[in-house]
C-alpha positions as a Markdown table, in Angstrom:
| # | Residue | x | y | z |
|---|---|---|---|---|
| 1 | Unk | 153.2 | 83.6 | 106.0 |
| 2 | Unk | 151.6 | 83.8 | 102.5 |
| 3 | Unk | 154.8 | 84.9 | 100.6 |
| 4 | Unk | 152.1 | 86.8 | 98.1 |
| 5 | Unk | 150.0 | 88.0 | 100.3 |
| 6 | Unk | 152.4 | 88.9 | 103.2 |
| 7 | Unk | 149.1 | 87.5 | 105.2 |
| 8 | Unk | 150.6 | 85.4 | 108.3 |
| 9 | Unk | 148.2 | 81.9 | 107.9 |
| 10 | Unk | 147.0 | 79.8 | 111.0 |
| 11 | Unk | 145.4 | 76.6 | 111.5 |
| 12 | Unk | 142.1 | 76.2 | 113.2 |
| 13 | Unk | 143.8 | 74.5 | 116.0 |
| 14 | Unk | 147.1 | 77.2 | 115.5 |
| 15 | Unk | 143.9 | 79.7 | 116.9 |
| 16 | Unk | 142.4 | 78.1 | 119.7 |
| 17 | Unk | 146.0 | 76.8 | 121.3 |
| 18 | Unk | 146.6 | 80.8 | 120.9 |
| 19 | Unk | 143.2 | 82.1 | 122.4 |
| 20 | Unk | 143.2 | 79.3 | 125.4 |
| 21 | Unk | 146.8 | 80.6 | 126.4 |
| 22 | Unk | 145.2 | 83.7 | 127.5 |
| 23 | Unk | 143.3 | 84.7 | 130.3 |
| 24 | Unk | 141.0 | 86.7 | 128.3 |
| 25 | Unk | 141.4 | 88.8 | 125.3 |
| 26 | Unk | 139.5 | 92.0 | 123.5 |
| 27 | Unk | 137.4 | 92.1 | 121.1 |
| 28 | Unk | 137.5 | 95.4 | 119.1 |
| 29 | Unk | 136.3 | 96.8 | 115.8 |
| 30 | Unk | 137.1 | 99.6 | 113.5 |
| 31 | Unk | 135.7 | 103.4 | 114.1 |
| 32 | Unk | 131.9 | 103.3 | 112.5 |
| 33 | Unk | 131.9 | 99.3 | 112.2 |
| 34 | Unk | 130.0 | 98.0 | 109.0 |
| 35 | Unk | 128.3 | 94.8 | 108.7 |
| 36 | Unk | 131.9 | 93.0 | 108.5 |
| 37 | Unk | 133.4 | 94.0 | 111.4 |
| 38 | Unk | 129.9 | 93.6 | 113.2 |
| 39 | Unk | 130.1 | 90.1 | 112.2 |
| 40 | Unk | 133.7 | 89.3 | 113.1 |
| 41 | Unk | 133.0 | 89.9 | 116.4 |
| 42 | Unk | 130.0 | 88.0 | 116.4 |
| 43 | Unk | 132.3 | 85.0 | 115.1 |
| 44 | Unk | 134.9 | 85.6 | 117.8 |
| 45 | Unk | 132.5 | 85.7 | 120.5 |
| 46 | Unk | 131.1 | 83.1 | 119.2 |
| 47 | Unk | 134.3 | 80.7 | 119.0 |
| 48 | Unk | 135.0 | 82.3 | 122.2 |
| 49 | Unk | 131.8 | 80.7 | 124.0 |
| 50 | Unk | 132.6 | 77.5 | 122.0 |
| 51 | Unk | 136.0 | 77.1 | 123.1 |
| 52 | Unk | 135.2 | 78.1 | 126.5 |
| 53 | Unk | 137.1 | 80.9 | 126.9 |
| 54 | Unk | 135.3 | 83.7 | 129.2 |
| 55 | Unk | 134.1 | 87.1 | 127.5 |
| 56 | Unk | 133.0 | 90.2 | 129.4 |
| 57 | Unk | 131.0 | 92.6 | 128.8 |
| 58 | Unk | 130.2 | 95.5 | 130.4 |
| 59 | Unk | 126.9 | 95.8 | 131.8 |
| 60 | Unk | 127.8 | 99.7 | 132.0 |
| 61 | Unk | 128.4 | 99.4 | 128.6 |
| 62 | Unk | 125.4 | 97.4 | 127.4 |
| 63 | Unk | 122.9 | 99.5 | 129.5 |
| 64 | Unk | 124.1 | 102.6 | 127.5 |
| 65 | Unk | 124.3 | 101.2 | 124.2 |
| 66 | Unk | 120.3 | 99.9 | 124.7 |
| 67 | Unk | 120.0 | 103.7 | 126.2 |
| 68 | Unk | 121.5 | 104.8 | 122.5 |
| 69 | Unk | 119.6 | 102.7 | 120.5 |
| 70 | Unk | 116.0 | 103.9 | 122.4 |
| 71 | Unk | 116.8 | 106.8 | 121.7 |
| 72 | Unk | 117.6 | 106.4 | 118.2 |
| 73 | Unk | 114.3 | 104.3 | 117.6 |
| 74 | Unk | 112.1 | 107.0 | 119.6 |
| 75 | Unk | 113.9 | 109.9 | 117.5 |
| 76 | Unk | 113.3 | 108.1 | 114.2 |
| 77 | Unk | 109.4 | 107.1 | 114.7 |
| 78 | Unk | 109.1 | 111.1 | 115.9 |
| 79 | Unk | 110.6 | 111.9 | 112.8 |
| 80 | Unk | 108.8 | 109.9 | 110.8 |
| 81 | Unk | 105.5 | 110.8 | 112.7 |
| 82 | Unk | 106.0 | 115.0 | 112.0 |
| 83 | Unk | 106.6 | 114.1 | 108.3 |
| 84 | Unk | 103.4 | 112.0 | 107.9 |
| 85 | Unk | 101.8 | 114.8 | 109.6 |
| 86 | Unk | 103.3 | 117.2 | 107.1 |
| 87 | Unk | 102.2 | 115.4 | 104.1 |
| 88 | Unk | 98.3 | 115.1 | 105.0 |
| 89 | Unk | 98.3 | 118.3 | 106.3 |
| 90 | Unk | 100.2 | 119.9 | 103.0 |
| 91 | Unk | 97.8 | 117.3 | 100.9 |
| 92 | Unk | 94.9 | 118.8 | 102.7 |
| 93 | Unk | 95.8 | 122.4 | 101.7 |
| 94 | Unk | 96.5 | 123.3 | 105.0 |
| 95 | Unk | 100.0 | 124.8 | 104.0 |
């Protein structure tokens, strides 16, 4: 442990010995991840792949997370398309 950080400190192989004496492990992130936390599981996924250690997904879970982001993308370009719409038609005189 870092005595002035109070940070415990690992070595590269300290990690994998640790991660290959599981079975498996989760990967989990914050409440309203930001790019960090996004990443950090990108990086663990991806030592997990390296190291050969199995990840799982859900397929439940992926199919309603693509499910989410359609939605989001369709709600957006809707939105975007009514306020275009708005604009000529208020730059027309119309309103």
């Amino acid at each position: 442990m870092n005595p002035a950080t109070g940070v415990a400190e690992a070595s590269a192989e300290q990690v994998v010995k640790e991660i290959r004496s599981r079975d498996r492990f989760l990967l989990t992130a914050h409440e309203g991840p930001d790019g960090d936390a996004l990443g950090s599981l990108l990086g663990m996924a991806g030592l997990s792949a390296a190291i050969a250690v199995p990840l799982s997904l859900s397929a439940d879970l992926l199919t309603r997370a693509g499910r989410v982001l359609q939605f989001a993308v369709g709600a957006v370009t809707v939105g975007l398309g009514c306020a275009i719409v708005f604009e000529q038609a208020q730059a027309a005189g119309l309103f």
